[in-house]
PLY file of the C-alpha trace (Angstrom):
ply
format ascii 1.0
element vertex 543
property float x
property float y
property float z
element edge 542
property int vertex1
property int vertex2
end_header
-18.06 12.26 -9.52
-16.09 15.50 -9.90
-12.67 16.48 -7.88
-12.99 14.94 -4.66
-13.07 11.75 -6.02
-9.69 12.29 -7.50
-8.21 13.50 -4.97
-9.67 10.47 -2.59
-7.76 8.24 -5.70
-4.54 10.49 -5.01
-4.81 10.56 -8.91
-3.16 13.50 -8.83
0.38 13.97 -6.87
1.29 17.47 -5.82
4.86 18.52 -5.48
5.27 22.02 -3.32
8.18 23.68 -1.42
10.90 26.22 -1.87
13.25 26.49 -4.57
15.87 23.85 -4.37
13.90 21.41 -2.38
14.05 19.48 -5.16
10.34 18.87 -6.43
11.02 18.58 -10.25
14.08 15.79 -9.20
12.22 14.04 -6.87
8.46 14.05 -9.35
10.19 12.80 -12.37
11.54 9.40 -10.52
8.34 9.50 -8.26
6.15 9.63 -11.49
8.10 6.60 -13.27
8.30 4.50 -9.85
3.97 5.29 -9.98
3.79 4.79 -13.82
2.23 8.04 -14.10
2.82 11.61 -16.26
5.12 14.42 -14.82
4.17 17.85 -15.20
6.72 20.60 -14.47
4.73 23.64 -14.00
6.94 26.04 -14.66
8.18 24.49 -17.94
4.17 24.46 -19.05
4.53 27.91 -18.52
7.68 28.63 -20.41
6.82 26.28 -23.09
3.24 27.97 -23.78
4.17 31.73 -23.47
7.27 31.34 -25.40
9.46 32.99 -23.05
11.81 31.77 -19.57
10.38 32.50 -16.47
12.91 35.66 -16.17
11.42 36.84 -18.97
7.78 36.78 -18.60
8.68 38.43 -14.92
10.37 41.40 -17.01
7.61 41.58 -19.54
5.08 40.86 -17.13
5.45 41.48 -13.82
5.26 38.73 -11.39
1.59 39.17 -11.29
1.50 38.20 -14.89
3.18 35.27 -14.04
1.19 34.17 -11.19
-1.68 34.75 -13.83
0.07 32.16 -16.14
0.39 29.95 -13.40
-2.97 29.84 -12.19
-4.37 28.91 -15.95
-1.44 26.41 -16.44
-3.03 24.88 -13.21
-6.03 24.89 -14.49
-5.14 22.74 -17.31
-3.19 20.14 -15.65
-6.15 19.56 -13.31
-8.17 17.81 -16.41
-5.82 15.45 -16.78
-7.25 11.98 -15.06
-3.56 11.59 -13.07
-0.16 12.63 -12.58
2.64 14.08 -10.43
2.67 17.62 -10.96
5.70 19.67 -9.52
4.29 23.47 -8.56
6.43 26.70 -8.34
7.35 27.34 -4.92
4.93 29.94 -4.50
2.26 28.58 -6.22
-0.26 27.86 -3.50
-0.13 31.50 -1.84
-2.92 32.13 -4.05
-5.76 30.71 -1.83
-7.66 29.70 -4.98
-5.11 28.11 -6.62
-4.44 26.10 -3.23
-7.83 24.87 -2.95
-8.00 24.04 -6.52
-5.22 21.93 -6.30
-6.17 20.44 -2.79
-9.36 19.09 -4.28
-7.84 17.04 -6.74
-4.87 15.32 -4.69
-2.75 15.47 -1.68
0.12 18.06 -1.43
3.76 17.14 -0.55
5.65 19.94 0.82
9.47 19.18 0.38
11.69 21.20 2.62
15.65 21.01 3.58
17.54 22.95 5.58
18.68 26.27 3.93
22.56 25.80 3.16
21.37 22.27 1.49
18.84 24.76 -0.77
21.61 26.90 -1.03
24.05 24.60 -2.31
21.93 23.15 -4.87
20.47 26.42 -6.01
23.88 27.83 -6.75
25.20 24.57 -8.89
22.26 25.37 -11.13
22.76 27.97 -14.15
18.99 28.94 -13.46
18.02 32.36 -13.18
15.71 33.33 -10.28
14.25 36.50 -10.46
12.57 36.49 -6.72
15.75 35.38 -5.16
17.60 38.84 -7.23
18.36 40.96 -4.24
18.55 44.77 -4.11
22.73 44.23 -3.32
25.00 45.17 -6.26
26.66 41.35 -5.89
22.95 40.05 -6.20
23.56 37.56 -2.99
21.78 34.31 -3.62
21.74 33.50 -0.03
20.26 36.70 0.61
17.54 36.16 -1.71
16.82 32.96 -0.47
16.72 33.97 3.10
14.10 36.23 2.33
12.07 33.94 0.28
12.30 31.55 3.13
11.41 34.42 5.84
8.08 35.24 3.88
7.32 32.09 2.90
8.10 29.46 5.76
4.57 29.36 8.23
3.05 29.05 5.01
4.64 25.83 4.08
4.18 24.38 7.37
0.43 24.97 6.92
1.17 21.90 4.91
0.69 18.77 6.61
2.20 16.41 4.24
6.13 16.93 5.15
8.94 15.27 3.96
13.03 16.26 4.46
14.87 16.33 1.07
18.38 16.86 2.65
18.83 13.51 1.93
20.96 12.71 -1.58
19.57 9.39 -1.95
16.53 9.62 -4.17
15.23 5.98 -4.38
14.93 6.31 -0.63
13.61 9.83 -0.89
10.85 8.64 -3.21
9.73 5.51 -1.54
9.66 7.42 1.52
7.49 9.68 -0.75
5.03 6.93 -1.26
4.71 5.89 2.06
3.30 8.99 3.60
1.22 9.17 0.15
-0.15 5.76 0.86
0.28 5.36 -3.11
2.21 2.53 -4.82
2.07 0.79 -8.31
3.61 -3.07 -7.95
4.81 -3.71 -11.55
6.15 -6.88 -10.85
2.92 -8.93 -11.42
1.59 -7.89 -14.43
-0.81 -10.34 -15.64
-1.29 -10.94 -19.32
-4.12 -13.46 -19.23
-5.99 -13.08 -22.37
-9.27 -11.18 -21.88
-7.79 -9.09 -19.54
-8.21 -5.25 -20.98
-4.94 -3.18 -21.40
-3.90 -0.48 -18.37
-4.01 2.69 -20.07
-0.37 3.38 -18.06
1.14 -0.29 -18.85
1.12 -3.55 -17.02
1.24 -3.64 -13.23
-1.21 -2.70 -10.53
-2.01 0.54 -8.21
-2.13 0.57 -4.64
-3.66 2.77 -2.37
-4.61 3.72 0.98
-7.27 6.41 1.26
-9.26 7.20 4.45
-12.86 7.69 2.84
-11.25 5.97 -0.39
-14.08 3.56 -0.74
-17.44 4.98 -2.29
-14.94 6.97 -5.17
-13.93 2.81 -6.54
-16.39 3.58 -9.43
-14.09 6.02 -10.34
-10.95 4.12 -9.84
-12.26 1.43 -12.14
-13.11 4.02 -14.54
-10.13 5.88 -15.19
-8.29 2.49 -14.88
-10.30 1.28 -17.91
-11.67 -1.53 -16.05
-14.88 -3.05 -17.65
-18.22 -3.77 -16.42
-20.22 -5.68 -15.82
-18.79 -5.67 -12.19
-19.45 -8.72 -10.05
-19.45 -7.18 -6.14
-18.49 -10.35 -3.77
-18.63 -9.68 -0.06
-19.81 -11.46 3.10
-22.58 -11.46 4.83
-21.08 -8.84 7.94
-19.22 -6.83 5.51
-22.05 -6.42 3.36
-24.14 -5.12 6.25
-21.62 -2.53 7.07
-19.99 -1.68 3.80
-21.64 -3.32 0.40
-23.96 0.42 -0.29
-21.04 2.35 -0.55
-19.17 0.42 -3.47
-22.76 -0.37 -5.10
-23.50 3.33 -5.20
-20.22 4.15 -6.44
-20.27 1.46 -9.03
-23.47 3.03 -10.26
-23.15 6.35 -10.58
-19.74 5.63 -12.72
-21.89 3.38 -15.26
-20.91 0.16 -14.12
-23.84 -2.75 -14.72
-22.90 -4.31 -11.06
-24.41 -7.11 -8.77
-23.63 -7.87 -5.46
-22.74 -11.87 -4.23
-23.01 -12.39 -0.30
-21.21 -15.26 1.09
-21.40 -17.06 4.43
-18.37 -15.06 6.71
-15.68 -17.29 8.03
-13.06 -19.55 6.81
-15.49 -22.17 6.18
-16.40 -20.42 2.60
-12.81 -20.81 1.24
-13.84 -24.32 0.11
-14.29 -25.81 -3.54
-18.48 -25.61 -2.59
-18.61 -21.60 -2.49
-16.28 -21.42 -5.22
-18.66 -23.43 -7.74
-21.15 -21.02 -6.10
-19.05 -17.99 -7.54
-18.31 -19.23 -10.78
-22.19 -20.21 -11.32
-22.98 -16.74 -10.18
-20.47 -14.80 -12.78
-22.06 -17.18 -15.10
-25.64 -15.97 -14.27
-25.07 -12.40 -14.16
-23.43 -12.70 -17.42
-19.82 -11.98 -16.50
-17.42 -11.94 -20.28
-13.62 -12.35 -19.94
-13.14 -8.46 -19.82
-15.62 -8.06 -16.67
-14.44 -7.19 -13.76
-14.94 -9.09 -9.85
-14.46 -6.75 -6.77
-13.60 -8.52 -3.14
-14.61 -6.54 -0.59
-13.91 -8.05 2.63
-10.99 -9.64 4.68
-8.81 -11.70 3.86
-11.25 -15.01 2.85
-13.53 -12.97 0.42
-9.77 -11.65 -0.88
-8.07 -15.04 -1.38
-11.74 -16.51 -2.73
-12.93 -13.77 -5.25
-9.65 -13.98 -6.52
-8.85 -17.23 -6.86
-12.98 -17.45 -8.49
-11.57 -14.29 -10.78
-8.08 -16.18 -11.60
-9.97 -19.22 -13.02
-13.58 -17.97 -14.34
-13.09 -18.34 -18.20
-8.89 -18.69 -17.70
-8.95 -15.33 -16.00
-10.64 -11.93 -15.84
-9.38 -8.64 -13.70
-10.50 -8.57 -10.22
-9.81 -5.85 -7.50
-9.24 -5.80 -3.85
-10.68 -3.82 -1.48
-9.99 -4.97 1.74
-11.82 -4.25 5.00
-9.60 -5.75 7.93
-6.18 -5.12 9.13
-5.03 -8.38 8.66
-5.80 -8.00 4.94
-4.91 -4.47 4.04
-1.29 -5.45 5.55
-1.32 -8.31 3.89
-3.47 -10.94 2.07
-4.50 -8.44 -0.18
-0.98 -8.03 -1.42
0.55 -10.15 -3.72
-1.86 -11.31 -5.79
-2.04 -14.88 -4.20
-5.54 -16.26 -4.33
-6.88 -19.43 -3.08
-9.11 -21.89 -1.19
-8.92 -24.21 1.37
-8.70 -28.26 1.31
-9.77 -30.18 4.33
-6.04 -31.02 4.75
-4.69 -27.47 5.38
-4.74 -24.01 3.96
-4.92 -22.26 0.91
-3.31 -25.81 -0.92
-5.39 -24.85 -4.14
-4.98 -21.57 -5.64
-2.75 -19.33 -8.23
-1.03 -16.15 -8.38
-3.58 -13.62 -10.23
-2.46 -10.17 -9.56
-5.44 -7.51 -8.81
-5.89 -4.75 -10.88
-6.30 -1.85 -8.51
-5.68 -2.52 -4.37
-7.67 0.09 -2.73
-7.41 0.10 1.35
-9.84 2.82 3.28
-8.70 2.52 6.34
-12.12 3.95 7.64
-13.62 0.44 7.18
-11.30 -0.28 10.38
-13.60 2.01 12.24
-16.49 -0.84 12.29
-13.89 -4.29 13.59
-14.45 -5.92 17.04
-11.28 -4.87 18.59
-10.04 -8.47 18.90
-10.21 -8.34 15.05
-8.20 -5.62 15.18
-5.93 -6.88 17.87
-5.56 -10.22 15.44
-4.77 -8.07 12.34
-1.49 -6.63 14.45
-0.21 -9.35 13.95
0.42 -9.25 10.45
1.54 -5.40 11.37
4.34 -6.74 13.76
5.36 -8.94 11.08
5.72 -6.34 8.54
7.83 -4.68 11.15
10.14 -7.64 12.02
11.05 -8.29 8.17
11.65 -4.92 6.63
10.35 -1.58 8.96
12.26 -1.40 12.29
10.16 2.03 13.07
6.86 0.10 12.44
8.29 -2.41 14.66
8.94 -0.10 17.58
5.56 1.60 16.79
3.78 -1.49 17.97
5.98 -1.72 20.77
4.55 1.25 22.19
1.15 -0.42 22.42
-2.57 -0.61 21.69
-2.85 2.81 22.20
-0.14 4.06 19.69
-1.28 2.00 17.27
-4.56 2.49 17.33
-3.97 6.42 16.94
-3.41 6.38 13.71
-4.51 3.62 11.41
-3.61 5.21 8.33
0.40 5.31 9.13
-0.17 1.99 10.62
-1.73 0.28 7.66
0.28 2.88 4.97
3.78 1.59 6.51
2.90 -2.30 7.00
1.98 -2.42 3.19
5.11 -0.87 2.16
6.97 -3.54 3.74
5.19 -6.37 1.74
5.03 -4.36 -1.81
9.08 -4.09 -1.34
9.08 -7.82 -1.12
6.94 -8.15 -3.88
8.63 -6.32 -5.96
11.89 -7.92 -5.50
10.66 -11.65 -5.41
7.10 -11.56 -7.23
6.52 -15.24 -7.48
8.74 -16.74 -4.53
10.84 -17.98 -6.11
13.44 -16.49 -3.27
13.02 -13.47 -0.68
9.56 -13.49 -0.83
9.55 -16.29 1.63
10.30 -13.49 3.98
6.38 -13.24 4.32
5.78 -16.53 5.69
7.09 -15.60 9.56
4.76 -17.23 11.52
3.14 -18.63 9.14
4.87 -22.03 9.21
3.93 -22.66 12.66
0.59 -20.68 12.68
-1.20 -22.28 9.71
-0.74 -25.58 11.35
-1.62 -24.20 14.78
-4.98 -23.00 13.47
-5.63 -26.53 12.07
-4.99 -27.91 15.20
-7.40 -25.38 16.59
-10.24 -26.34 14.04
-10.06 -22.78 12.92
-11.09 -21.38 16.23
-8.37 -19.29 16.91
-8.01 -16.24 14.84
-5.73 -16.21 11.92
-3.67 -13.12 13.68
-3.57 -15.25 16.55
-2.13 -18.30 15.20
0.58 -15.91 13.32
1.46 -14.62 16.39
2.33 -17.87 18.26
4.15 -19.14 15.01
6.17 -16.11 15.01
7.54 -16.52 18.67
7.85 -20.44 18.00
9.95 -19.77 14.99
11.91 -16.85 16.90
12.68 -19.34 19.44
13.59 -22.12 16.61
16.39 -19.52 14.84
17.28 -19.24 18.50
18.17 -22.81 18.89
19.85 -23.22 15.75
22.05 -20.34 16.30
20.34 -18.43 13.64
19.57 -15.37 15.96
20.84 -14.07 19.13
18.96 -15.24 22.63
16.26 -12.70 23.55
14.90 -12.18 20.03
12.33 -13.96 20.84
11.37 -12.47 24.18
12.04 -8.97 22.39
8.87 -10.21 20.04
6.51 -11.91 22.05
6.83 -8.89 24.48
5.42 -6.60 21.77
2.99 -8.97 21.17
1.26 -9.23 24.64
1.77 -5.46 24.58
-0.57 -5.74 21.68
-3.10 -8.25 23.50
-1.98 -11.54 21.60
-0.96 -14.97 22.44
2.50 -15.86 22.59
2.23 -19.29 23.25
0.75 -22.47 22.25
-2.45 -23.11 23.95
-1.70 -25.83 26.62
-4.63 -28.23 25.48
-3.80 -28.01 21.68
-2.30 -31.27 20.32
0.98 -30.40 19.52
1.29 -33.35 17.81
-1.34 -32.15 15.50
0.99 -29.01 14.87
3.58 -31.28 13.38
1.29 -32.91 11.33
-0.11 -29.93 10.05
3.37 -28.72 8.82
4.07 -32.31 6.98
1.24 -30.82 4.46
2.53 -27.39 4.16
2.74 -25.93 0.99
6.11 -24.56 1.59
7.02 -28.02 2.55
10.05 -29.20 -0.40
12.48 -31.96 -1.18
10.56 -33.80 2.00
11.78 -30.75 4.51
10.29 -28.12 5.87
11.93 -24.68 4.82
11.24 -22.18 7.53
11.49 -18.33 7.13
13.23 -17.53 10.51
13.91 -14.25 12.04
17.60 -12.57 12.46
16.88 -9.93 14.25
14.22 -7.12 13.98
14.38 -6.20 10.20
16.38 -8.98 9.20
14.52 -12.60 7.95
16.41 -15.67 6.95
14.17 -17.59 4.27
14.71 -21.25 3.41
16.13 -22.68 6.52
15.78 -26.39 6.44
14.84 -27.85 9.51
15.11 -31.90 9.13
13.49 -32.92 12.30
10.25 -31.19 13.22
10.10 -32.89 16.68
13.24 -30.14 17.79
9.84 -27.66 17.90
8.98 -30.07 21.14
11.94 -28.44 22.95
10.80 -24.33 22.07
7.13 -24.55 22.48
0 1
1 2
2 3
3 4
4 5
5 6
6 7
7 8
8 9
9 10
10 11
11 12
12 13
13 14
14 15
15 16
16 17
17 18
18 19
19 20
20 21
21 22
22 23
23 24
24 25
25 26
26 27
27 28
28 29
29 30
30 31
31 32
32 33
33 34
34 35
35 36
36 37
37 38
38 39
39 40
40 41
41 42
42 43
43 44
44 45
45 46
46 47
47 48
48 49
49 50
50 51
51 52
52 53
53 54
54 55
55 56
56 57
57 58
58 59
59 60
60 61
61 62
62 63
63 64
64 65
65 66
66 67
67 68
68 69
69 70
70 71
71 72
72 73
73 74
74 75
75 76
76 77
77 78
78 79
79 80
80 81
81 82
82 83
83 84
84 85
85 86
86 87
87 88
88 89
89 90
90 91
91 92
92 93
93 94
94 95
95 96
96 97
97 98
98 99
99 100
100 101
101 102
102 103
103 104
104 105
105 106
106 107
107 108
108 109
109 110
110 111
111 112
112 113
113 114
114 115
115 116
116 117
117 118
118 119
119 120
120 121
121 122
122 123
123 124
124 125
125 126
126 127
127 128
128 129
129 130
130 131
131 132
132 133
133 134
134 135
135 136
136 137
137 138
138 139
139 140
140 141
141 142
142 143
143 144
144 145
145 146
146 147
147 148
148 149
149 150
150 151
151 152
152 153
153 154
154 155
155 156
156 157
157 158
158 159
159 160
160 161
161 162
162 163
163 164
164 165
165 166
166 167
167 168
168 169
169 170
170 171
171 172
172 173
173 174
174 175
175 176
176 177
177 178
178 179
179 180
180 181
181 182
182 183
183 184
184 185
185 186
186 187
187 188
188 189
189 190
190 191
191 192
192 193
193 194
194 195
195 196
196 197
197 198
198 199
199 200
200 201
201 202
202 203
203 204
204 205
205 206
206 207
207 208
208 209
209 210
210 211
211 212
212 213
213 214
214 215
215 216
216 217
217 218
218 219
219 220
220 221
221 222
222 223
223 224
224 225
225 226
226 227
227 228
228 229
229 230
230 231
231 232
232 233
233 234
234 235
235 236
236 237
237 238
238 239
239 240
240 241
241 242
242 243
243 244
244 245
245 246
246 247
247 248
248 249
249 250
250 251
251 252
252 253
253 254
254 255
255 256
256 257
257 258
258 259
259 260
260 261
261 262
262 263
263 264
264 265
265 266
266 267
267 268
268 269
269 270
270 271
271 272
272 273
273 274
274 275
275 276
276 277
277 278
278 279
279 280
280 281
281 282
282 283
283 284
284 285
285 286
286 287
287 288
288 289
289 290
290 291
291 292
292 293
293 294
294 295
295 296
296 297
297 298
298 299
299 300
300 301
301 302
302 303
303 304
304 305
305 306
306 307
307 308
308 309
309 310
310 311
311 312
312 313
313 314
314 315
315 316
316 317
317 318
318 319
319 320
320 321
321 322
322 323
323 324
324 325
325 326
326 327
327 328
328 329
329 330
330 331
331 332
332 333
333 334
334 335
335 336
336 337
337 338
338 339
339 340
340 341
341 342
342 343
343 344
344 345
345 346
346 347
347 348
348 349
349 350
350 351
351 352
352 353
353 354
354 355
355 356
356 357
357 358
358 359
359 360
360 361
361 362
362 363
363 364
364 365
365 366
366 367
367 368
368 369
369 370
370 371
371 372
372 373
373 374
374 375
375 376
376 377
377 378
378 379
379 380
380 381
381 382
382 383
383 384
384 385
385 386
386 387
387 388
388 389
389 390
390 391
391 392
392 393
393 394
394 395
395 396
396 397
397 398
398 399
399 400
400 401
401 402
402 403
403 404
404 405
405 406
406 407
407 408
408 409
409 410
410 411
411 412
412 413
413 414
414 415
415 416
416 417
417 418
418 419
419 420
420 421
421 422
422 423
423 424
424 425
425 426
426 427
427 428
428 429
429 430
430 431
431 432
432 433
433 434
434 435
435 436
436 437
437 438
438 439
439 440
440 441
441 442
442 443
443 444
444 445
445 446
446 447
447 448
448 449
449 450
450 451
451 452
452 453
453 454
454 455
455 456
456 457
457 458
458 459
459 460
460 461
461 462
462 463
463 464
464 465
465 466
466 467
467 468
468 469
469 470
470 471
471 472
472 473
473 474
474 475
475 476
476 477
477 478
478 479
479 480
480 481
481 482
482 483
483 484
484 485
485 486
486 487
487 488
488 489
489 490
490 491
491 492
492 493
493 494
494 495
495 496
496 497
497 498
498 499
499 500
500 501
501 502
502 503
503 504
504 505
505 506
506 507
507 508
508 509
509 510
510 511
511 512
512 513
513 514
514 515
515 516
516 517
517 518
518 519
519 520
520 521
521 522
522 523
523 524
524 525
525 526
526 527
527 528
528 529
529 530
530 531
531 532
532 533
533 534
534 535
535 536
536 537
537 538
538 539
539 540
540 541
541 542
């Protein structure tokens, strides 16, 4: 399907700035947190003509270097993925720039001279563009010429990120957040069947506005097997379902689509037999592969069918709603629904490939939207202070700019991951609101809106940590103000049962040892998990 599918797969990573800004530093640990190749440029060059960069510039001229370069380029650009650090003046060539452009997004690292300056001159590296005219052959000079020539034409970039910083775990996730590209390695799955990752265990994450119709080509160079079983519902599939199935296609894949009824009513044990029958029918082996495109019920149902079809077989997300790119697509829980409460059957099956276009977001009712904020504000409140005062600006800032919106919110719940993969411990961080919420929607018959439900369980449980000292008074004002900001309900409708509510939470699955454990909020970017909260009925006195 050629370059622009790569570069809507961000397959390729491309490192760009002056010297000093600290591209081949920051690629190598950006390539191992991604599990993918690093390609220093310049050292292709040096290693293939035999000569340092110095010299080729003597014996060639810089044009004969810049010819290098461009070839090198060339080569690296067959490769199916990678982070590739460029010479800083690489992309001056306007061919070489679109070359590269087609085939991934471009990070331009900057930092404020003296910082380039500094780091330059405790390097034994010789420069030869930066060799001034002066006897003393200034550095600084040099670099302030470089710098004078070259700076519009690194703004023209508009990936940006400041590399003053020393700290290069934070420079690289920061790295991956305005990439929108993550690899969780933290739940591998090893279920027999299940074909190797050509780059190890682990799964890829990525948000991608027009990311969709390339997911042929993600399963592809993923090594993902056919043949592909495409579950959906039935108003996804009217919006969205050609897209994939082209895609699918034209990469090779034998692939079938499965419609089920939308709503939380399908995340039952009856549409899961449907599933299973289906995979059965359309000949599904243990190395086949089931996409979920949809929100979060096609998510939690295709992959709890996928986590026990024949003990297991890969599945991928590819989520359609807010509420699940920020979050139930994450993870790599899966489940259905009992008539007792929510999602009390399922397992932890961890996707394969996660692969959010935020375009999709273009086609949700804006109370769907409004509902998936929820999950956003969340995201905000346990790890993302910035997100957090992003929604606190309102609809209208949010809805600006999906991508950052959706790009920052999953960032929060892959650190999480990543830290606690099976919650056993901090991972219970996710479950703000959730407490409260999942028995609030009960109590509603499932007429309220997941986002909703969250939303009133996360100002009930702000009000809780109040009232047990837990957090300071006002946190929970501070919240439900950015929540009616946002259009959602802060409060428990007044003809719900509340009784009901508690009843609800006697069945939850985080219930243990006969308590409820809570996960209550600190403060904004702070969440206390396993808080024990012996009598339910002290809920009466916040709600």
């Amino acid at each position: 399907m050629g370059k622009s599918v790569l570069h809507n797969l961000k397959s390729k990573i491309f490192l760009y700035g002056p010297p000093g800004s600290g591209k081949s530093t920051l690629g190598i640990k950006l390539a191992e947190s991604l599990r993918l190749p690093f390609y220093d440029l310049d050292e292709h060059i040096q290693s293939e003509a035999g000569m340092t960069i110095p010299e080729i510039f003597q014996e060639e001229s810089e044009a004969g270097f810049r010819r290098r370069e461009k070839a090198q380029l060339e080569k690296v650009l067959t490769k199916d993925w990678g982070v590739i650090a460029l010479g800083g003046g690489a992309m001056l060539d306007a061919a070489s720039r679109k070359m590269a452009s087609s085939a991934g997004p471009v990070l331009c690292l900057a930092a404020p001279f003296e910082t380039l300056l500094a780091r330059l001159a405790a390097t034994s590296e010789e420069r030869p563009l930066l060799v001034t005219n002066d006897a003393d052959r200034d550095l600084g000079a040099g670099l302030r010429a470089l710098l004078a020539q070259r700076s519009e034409h690194y703004a023209t970039f508009p990936l940006q990120l400041d590399t003053s910083s020393a700290d290069t775990a934070s420079l690289v996730w920061e790295a991956q957040i305005l990439l929108g590209t993550f690899h969780v390695s933290s739940m591998a799955s090893s279920a027999g069947g299940i074909p190797e990752d050509p780059r190890g265990l682990g799964y890829d994450v990525r948000v991608q506005a027009g990311g969709l119709p390339a997911l042929g080509e993600a399963l592809r160079v993923r090594g993902l097997r056919g043949p592909i079983a495409l579950v959906s519902d039935e108003n996804v599939a009217a919006l969205h379902l050609h897209r994939p199935l082209k895609s699918l296609h034209e990469a090779g894949y034998p692939s079938q689509p499965i419609v089920v009824p939308a709503g939380e009513d399908s995340k039952d044990i009856s549409t899961l037999t449907f599933l299973w029958e289906a995979f059965l029918e359309m000949g599904l082996e243990r190395g086949s592969t089931v996409v979920a495109l949809g929100g979060g019920v096609v998510g939690d149902l295709a992959g709890f069918a996928a986590a026990s079809y024949k003990r297991g077989v890969p599945w991928v997300a590819a989520p359609t709603t807010l509420l699940a790119m920020a979050d139930s697509s994450l993870g790599g829980k899966t489940g259905i629904d009992l008539r007792q409460g929510k999602n009390l059957v399922g397992a932890f099956h961890a996707p394969r490939l996660v692969l959010s276009d935020p375009n999709t977001l273009d086609t949700l009712p804006e109370e769907e939207l409004r509902a998936g904020l929820a999950e956003v504000v969340k995201a905000g409140i346990i790890g993302d202070p910035a997100l957090f005062n992003k929604c606190a600006e309102g609809w209208e800032a949010v809805q600006s700019d999906w991508d950052e919106v959706v790009r920052r919110a999953m960032a929060v719940k892959i650190r999480v991951i990543e830290a606690d993969p099976f919650e056993h411990g901090p991972r219970a961080a996710l479950n703000l609101g959730h407490t409260v919420g999942h028995a609030v929607e009960m109590a509603a018959n499932f007429a309220m809106k997941h986002g909703q439900a969250v939303a009133i369980g996360m100002v009930v449980e702000a009000h809780l940590a109040e009232r047990v000292g837990l957090a300071e008074k006002g946190l929970a004002e501070e919240i439900a103000g950015v929540l009616r900001g946002l259009g959602l309900p802060t409060e428990v409708p007044a003809g719900l049962d509340k009784r009901a509510i508690l009843e609800g939470m006697q069945v939850d699955k985080k219930r243990a040892g006969g308590k409820v454990r809570f996960a209550l909020p600190v403060r904004v970017g702070e969440v206390r998990v396993g808080v024990e909260v012996e009598h339910l009925s002290e809920l009466e006195e916040v709600w």
